[in-house]
Structures are given as structure tokens and as C-alpha cells.
LOSEMI-774307 format. One record per residue: z, y, x of N, C-alpha, C, O in turn; residue in three letters. Coordinates in steps of 0.05 Angstrom, whole numbers, plus 5000, padded with zeros to 4 digits. Layout:
N
ZYXZYXZYXZYXala ...
//
This chain:
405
876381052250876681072221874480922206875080772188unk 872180952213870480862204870480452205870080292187unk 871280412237871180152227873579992220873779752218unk 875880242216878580132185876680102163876379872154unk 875380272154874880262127872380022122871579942100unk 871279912151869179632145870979322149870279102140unk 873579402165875279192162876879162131877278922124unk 877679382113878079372093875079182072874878962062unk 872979422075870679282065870278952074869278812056unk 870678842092869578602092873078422080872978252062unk 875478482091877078402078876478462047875978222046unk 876278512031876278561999873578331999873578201978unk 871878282012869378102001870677802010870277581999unk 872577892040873277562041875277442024875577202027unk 876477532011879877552005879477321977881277171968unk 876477321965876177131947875576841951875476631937unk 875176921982874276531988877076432009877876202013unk 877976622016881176552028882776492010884876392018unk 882576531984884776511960882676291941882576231917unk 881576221958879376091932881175781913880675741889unk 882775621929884475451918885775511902886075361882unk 887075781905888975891880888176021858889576061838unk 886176091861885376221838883576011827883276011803unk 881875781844881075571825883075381803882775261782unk 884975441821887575301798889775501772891075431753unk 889375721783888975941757887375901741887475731724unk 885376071746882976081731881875901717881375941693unk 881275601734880275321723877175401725875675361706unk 876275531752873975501762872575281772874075111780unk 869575201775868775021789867375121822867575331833unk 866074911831866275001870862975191853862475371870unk 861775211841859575211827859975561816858675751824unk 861975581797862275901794864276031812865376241807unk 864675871835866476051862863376051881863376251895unk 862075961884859876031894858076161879855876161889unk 858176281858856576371847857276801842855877001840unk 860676741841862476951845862477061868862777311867unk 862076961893862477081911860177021930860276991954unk 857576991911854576951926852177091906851077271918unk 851777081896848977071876850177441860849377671860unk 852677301847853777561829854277731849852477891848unk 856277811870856477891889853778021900853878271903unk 852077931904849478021921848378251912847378461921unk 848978131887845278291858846878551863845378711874unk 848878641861849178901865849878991891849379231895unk 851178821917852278891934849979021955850279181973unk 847578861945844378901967842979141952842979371961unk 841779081929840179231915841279491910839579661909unk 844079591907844779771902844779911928843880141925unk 845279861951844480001973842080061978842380112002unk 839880101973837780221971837680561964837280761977unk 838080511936839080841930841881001939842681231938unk 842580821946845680891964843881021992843281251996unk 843480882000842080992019840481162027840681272049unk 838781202012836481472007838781711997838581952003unk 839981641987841981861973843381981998843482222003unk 844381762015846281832033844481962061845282062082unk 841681892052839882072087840182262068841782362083unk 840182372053838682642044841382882038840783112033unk 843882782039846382862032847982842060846982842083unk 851582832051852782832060854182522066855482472046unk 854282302087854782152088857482012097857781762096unk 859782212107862282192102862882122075863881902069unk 861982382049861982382025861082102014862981952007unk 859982052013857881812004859881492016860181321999unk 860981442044862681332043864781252038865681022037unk 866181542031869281592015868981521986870481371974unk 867481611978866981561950866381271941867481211921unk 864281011955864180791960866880581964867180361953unk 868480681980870780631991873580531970875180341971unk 872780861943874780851925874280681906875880581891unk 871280641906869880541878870680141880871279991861unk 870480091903870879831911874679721919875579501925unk 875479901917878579891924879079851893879779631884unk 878580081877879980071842878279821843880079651839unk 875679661846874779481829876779211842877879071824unk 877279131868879379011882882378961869883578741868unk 883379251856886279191841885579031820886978831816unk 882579111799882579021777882078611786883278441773unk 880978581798880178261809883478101803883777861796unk 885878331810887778201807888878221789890678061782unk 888278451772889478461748887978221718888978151697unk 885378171731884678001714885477711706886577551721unk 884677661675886377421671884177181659884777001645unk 882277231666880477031659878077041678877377251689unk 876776791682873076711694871977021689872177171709unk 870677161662869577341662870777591672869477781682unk 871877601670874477851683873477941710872278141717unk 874577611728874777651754871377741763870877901782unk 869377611746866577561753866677911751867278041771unk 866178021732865878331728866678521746865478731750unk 868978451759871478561777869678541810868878691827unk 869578331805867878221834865178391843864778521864unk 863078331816860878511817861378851815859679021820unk 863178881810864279171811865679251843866079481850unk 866279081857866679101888863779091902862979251918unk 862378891895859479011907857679261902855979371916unk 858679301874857279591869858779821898857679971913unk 861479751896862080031915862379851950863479941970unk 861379641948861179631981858279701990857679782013unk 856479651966853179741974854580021990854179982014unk 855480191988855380482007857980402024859780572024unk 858180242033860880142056858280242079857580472080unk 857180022096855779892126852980162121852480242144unk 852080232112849080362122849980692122848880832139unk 851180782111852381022122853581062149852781262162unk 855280892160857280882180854980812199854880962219unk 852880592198851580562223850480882233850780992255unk 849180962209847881152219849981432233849381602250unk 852481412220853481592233854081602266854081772283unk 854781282265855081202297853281262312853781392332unk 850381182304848781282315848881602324848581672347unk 849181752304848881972306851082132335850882292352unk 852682002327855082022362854881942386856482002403unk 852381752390852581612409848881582419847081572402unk 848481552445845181602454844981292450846881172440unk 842781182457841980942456842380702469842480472460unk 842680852500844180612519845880582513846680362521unk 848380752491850080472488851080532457853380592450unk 849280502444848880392422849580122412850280072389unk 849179922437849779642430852579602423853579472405unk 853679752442856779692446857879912429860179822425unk 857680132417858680222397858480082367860480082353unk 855979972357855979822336857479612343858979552324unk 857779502358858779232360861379272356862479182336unk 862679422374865579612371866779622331868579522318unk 864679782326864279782294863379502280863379522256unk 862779332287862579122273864178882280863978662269unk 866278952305868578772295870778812275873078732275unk 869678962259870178952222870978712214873178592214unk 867978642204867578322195870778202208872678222193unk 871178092238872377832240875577982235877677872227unk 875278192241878378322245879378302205881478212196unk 877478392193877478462160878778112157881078052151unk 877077982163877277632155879277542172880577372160unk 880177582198882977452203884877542181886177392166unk 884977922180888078072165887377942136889277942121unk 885377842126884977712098886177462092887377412071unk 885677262119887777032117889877032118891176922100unk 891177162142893577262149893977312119894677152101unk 893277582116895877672095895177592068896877632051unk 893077492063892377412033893877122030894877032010unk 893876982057894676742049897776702050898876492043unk 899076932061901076932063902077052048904477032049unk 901377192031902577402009902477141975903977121956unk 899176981985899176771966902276541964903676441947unk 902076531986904276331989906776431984908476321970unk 907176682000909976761982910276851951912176791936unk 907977011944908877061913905876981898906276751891unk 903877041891902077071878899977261891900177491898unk 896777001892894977021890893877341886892977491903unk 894277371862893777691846895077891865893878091874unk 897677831871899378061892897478131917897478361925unk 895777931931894378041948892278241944891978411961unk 890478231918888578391914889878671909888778861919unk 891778691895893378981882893379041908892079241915unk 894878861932895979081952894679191975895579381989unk 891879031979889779161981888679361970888279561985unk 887879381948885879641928887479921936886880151944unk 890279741929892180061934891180171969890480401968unk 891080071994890680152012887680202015887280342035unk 885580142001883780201998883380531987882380721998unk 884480501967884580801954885381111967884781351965unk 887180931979888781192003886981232019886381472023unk 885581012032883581102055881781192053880981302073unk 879981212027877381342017878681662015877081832020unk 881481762006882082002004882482092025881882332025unk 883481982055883882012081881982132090882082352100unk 878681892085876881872095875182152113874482202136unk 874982322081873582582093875682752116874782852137unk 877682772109879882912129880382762156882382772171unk 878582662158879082482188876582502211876382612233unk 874282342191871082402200869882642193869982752171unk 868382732220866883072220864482942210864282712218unk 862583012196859582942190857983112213857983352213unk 856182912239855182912253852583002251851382872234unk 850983202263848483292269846283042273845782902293unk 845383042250841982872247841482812275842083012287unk 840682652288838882632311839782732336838282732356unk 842382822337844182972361843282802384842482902405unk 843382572379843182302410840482242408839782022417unk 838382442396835382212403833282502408830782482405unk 834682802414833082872428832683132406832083362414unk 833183072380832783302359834583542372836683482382unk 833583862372834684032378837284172359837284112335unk 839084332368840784422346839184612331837084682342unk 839684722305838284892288834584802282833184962268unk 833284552293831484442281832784212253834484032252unk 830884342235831584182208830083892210827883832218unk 832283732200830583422198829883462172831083582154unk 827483322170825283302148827583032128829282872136unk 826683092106828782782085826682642093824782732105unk 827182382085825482132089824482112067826282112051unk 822382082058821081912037821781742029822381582047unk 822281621995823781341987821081181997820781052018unk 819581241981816480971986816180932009817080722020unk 814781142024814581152053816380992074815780832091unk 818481082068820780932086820880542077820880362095unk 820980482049821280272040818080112053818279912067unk 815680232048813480162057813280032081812579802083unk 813980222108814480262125816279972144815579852164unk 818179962129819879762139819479552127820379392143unk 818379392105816179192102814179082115813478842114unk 813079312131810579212145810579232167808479172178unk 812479322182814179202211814478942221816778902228unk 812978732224813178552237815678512248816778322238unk 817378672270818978662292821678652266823678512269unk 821278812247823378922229824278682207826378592199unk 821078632203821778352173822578092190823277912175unk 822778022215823377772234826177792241827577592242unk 827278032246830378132258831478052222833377902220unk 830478152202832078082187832077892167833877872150unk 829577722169829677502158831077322173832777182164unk 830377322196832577212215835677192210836876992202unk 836677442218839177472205839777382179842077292173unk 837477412160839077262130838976942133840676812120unk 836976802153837976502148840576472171841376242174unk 841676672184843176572197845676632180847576482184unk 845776852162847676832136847976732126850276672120unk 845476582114845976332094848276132114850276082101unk 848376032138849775862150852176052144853875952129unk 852876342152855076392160856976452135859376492137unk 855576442114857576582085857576362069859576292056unk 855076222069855475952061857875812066859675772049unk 857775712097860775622105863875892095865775882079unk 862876062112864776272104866676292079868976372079unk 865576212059866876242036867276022027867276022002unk 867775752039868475492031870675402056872175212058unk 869975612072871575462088874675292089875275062094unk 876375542083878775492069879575252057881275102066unk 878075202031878475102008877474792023878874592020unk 874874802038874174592055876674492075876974252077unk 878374652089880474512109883474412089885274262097unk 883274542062886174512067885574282035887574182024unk 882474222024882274022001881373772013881173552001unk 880773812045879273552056880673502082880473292095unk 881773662088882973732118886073612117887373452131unk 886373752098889273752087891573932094893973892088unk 890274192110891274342115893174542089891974582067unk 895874632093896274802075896275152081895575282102unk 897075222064896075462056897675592079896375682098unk 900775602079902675712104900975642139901075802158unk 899575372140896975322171895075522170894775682188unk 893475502142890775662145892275982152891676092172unk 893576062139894676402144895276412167894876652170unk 896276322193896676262219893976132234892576272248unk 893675912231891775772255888275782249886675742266unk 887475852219885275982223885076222215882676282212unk 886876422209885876632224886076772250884776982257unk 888276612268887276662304884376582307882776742316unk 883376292298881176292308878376442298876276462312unk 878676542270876876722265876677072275874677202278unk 879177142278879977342291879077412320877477592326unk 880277222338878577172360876177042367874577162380unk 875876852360872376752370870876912349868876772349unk 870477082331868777192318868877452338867377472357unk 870977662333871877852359870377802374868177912371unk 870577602399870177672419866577612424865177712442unk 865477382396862077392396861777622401861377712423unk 861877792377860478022359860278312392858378452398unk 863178292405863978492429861378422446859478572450unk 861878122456859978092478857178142479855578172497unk 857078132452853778092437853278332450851478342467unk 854978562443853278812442854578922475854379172478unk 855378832489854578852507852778812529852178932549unk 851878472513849678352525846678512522844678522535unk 847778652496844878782489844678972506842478992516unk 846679162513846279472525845879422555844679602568unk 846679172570845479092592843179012591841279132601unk 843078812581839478652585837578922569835078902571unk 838479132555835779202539834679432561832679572558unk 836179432579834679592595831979492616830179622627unk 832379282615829779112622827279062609824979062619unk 828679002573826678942551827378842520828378632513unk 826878952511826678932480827378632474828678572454unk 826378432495826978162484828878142476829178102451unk 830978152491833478052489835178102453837077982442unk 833678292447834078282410833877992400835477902385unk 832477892408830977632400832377412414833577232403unk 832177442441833177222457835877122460836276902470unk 838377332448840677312452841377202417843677132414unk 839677192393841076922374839476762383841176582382unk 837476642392836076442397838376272418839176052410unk 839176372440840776182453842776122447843275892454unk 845676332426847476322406848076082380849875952369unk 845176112377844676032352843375682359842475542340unk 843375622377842475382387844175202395844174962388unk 846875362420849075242434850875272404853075192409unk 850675332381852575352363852375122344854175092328unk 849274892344849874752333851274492332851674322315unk 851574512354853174132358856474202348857874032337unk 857474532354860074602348859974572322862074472313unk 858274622305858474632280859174392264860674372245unk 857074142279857073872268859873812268861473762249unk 860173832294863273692309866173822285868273712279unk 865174092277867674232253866874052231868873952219unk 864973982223864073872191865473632196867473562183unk 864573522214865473202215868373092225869172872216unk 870073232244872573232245874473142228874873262207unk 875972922237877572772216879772962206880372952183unk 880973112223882573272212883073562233882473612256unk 884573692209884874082211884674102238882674192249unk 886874022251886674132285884474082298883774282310unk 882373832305880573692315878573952303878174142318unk 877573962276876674132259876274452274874174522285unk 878674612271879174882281878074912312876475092317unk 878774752333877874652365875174702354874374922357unk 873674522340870374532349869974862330868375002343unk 871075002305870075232298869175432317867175572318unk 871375402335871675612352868175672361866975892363unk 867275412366864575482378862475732363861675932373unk 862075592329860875742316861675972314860176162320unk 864076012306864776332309864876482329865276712322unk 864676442355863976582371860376632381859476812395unk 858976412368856576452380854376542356851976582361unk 855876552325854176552313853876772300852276782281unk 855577012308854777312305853377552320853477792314unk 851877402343850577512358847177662351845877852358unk 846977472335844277652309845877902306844378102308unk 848477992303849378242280848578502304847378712299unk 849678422326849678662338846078662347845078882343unk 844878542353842278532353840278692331839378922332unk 839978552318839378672296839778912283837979032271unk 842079012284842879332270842179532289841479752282unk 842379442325841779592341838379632346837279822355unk 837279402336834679412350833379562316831079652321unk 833979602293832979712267834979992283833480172275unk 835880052289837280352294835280542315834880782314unk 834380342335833180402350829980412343828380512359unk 829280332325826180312313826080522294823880542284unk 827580662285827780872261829081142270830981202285unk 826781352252827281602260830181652248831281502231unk 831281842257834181912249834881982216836781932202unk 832482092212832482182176832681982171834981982162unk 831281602166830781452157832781152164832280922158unk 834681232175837081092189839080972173840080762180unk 839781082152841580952126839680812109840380582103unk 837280882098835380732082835580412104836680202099unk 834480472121833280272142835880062142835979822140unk 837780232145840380002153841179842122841779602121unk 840979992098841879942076838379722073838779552055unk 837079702077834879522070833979292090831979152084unk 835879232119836079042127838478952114838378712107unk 840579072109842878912088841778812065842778622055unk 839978912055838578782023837878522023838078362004unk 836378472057834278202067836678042071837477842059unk 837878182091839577862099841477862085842577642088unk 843178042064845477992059844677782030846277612020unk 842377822021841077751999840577392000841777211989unk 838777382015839277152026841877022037842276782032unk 843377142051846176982059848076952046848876732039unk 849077172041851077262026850477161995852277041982unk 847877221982847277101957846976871951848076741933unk 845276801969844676491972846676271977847476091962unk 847376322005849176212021851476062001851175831993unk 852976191998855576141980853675981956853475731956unk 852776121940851176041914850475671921851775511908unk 848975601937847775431947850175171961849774931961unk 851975271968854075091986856174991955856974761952unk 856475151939857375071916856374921899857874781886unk 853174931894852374721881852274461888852774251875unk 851574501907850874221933853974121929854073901918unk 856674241936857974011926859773911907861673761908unk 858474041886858473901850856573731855857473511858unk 853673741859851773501864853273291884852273061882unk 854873311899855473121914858172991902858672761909unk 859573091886861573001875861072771873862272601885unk 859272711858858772441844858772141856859671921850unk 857572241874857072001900859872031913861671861907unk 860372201928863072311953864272441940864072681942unk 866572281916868072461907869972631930869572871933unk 871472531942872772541962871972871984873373061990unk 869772801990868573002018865573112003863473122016unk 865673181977863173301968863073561989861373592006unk 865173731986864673942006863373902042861874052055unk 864173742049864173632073860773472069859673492091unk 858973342050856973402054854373632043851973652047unk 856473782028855073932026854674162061852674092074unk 855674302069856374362091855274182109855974252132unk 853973982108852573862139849273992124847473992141unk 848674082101846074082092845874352105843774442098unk 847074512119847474772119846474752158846374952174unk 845874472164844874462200841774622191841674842202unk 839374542176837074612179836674982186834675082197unk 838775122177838175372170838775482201837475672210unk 840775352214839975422234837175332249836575542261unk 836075232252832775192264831475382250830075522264unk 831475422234829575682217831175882225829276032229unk 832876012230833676272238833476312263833176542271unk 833476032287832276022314828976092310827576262321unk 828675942294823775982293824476352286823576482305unk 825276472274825276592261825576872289824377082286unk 826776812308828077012322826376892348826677032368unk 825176752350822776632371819776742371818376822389unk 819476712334817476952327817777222332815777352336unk 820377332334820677642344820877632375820977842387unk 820977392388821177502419818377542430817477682448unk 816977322409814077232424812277632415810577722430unk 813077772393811377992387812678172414811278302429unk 816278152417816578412442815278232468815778352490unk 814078022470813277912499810578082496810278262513unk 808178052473805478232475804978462469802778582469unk 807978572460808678882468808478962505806979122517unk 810378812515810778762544808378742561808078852583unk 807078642552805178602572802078742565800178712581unk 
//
């Protein structure tokens, strides 16, 4: 249940860059306020607002706190389609990040709460083929619902199944005992977490600010592309709308799938040896992923194109399961939704904000020169961030090596 309702959540955030052609030709948007809609505006509430989402949700009831999140982002979803203008949709949009901020840092922690540590990897990961499963059923059926009737029809018919599920929600999931899997006794009370303390705390973590700065430059590559992608295969590619709803969402469906699975299997094997492998498993991901990436940018056309994706999407979600497991595993159980909701602030802030924001400007600035493939160079500017999210996750292996020794 829980990771229906993060496949919903990440479907409703993708569903605007899968429809992004059609609603730029509604609307009469530029690549400039579609990156700005579904990056920068999107963020300011979707990050920051999880903070107090979070503290709210250690100190309460966290089924509650997700159901309620669930509905708030489903009604703001119908309105995206009921809107009839640029400011509309913009309001509509930032009103889906207000209620996804309490989607992802509740649910980790509850997983946690079901499950001991050795395999922790492979239950988040389990739970976080969300993301690719949310973003195939978004192509699939957004682009196919686009193509048969209207753009707008996809958002309504989402929100509506959104709504149902947040009422489902509590009648499904039991709310789990604090600390059940890390040793806390039954009838010992967990202490609340401190806002400062906790926020303090995870700032000045070395191991903590590297996992997730990390993760946000590897966002910036992944939402950056992510939310142009589309609009990139079928305005430069020449792909249409009836291909993309079929042939890229098999390949996002599966090579994202099957990264995100392996990832966290890789982790619950190797971490019994050593902490590195947090670190070591995007570093080698995130390395063998860049020539795939070039080879998708530069591809003369859609099919040649989709062949080299495959690489990136399978290798370049291996930070996710890393990262949420190794901040799950560094944090007391009281402090487990803060913690999770404030590595979403770092990287989603950076990726998710940035990312998109940044891939949109870059190609209005490139228009000028490349009318033709402005998108296509904007998207090669997007190779450096991988090397910085590699330094970035090199710096966290080298602190668990003088832990080690």
C-alpha cells in the first residue's frame, strides 16, 4: 500500500513533463516556465515543507500524516487539469508539492519500523520502485489518455484515484511500534526528537551532508533530463506521442526497476562487510552511466536514442537506495522522518529544483545559435554533474575507509 501511494506520488510529479508538449501548446508556455513549473516552483514547497511535515509526523501518527498528504496532492492534481491558464497550472502544481512534502519521509520510516536492518536495503528499494513504476504508468497512461482525448483528462483521472487512496490509506496500514527492529523494548516510551537538535545534528554529519549532496547532483542529472525528456524525443527525435506511451515507458519502467531492485540488494549483501559500499555502489553506477548518457543525447534518432537510455536508467538510481538506507541506519528511530524528510530537502532541492529549472533555461539560451537541437545541447551541459556527484560519493567512501581502519 504504501509503495501504491509513492507510485501515485511520483506519477502526479511526472505526469507534467510526460504531457509537457501538450500543454506547451495549450497553455503557450516556454521550455523556461516548464522548467521552472516543474523545478524551482515545484521544489520551494515540495522540500521545505517536509521539514515540519516531518517533525510533526515523528511526534504523531504517521499513517495519519500520509493519508492526509495523499488527499491534499490528489485534489491539487484534478485542479492542474481543471486549469485554464500559465498561473493556474503554476498554483495547482505548487499546491501538489505542498501535499507530496508528507508523501516519501513518513513511509521510509515506517518501513523501517517493520523491518531489522539487514534487510533494510531491499525493503526500501522494494518501496522505491515507486519512482520508475509511478513514471512508466505516467507515460503509459498520460500519454495515451493525451492522445486519445485530452491532456487535462489525464490529471482529473488521476486526482480522482488519488483521493480514494488517501481514504483507503488508514484502513489498510497498522501504525508500527517506534524502534520495534533496532532493539527498543515493547512498553519503553521513545523520547520525541528535538526540531533544532535533530536539524543540527544532521548538518554536521560529514557521512550525512556527502550521501546527500551527492544524491542532489546526481538529481540535477536525473530530473533535469527527466522532465525534458519526452518533449526532447518526440521535438528532436521525432518521436510521437502514441511511441513515447509504449517504447519509453518499457524502458523507463524496466531499466529504472530493475537499477533501483539491484541497488538495494547490492547494499544488504556488501553492507555486511562495510559501510563503504553506500559510497562505492553510485561511484561505479554513476561512472559506467556516462558514455550511455552521451550516446542518448547524441543519437540521430528515437530508437538509436531509447537503446543507449537504457544504460542511464538502470545505473543511475543506485544513490536512492544507498542513501535513504545508509541516513535510516545513522538515525535513532524517534528522528527517522525528520532525517528522511531533510535529506529530501538537500537533494530534491538541488535536483528536482534545480535540475529542471536549469535544463530549461540552457535551452532558450541555446535557441539562438541551435535553433533546431537547443534541447539536445542543453542536455550534453548536464555530463559535468555527473563527476561532481562521483567526487562527491568518493568523499563519503574515503571518511567510511578511516572509520574502518
Amino acid at each position: 500500500m504504501l509503495w501504491f501511494v509513492y507510485v501515485l506520488n511520483f506519477l502526479d510529479r511526472q505526469l507534467m513533463s510526460i504531457l509537457a508538449k501538450p500543454i506547451q501548446d495549450s497553455l503557450h508556455v516556454t521550455d523556461s516556465q516548464l522548467g521552472l513549473i516543474g523545478g524551482l516552483y515545484f521544489a520551494m514547497f515540495y522540500c521545505f515543507i517536509a521539514i515540519p511535515v516531518g517533525w510533526l509526523a515523528d511526534r504523531t501518527n504517521r499513517v495519519a500524516v500520509l493519508s492526509l498528504a495523499c488527499g491534499i496532492w490528489s485534489a491539487a492534481t484534478i485542479a492542474c487539469g481543471l486549469s485554464r491558464n500559465y498561473g493556474q497550472f503554476a498554483v495547482s502544481r505548487m499546491t501538489v508539492g505542498f501535499g507530496e512534502a508528507g508523501g516519501v519521509p513518513p513511509s521510509y520510516a515506517i518501513i523501517s519500523d517493520y523491518f531489522p536492518p539487514e534487510s533494510r536495503g531491499t525493503a526500501l528499494s522494494l518501496y522505491n520502485l515507486g519512482p520508475p513504476v509511478g513514471a512508466a504508468l505516467g507515460i503509459a497512461f498520460g500519454a495515451a489518455i493525451a492522445a486519445a482525448f485530452d491532456w487535462r483528462h489525464a490529471f482529473v483521472a488521476l486526482g480522482v484515484i488519488g483521493v480514494v487512496t488517501a481514504v483507503a490509506l488508514p484502513l489498510v496500514v497498522r501504525e508500527p511500534r517506534r524502534g520495534a527492529m533496532d532493539g527498543v523494548a515493547a512498553g519503553v516510551p521513545v523520547r520525541k526528537a528535538p526540531f533544532w537538535a535533530t536539524l543540527r545534528m544532521f548538518f554536521t554529519r560529514p557521512t550525512l551532508m556527502l550521501a546527500a549532496l551527492g544524491s542532489g547532483a546526481t538529481q540535477f542529472v536525473t530530473y533535469g533530463l527527466g522532465n525534458f525528456t519526452t518533449l526532447f524525443l518526440m521535438r528532436e527525435k521525432g518521436m510521437a506521442l502514441s511511441e513515447v506511451a509504449v517504447w519509453y515507458a518499457l524502458v523507463v519502467g524496466i531499466g529504472m526497476s530493475a537499477g533501483i531492485f539491484v541497488s538495494g540488494r547490492v547494499i544488504d549483501r556488501f553492507r555486511r562487510r562495510s559501510k563503504t559500499v553506500y559510497a562505492i555502489a553510485p561511484v561505479i553506477s554513476l561512472t559506467l552511466a556516462i558514455p550511455f548518457y552521451l550516446g542518448f543525447v547524441w543519437a540521430p534518432t528515437w530508437p538509436l536514442a531509447l537503446a543507449f537510455l537504457i544504460g542511464p536508467t538502470f545505473l543511475n538510481y543506485f544513490y536512492l537506495s544507498s542513501s535513504v538506507a545508509l541516513v535510516q541506519e545513522e538515525m535513532r528511530p524517534e528522528e527517522r522522518v525528520m532525517s528522511g524528510a531533510l535529506l529530501l530537502l538537500i537533494m530534491n532541492f538541488i535536483g528536482l529544483g534545480l535540475g529542471p529549472t536549469y535544463v530549461g533555461a540552457a535551452s532558450d539560451f541555446f535557441r539562438a545559435s541551435h535553433p533546431q537541437h537547443s534541447l539536445q545541447m542543453a542536455l550534453y551541459t548536464l555530463t559535468p554533474f555527473y563527476v561532481v556527484a562521483i567526487g562527491l560519493f568518493l568523499g563519503l567512501a574515503r571518511i567510511f575507509a578511516r572509520e574502518k581502519a
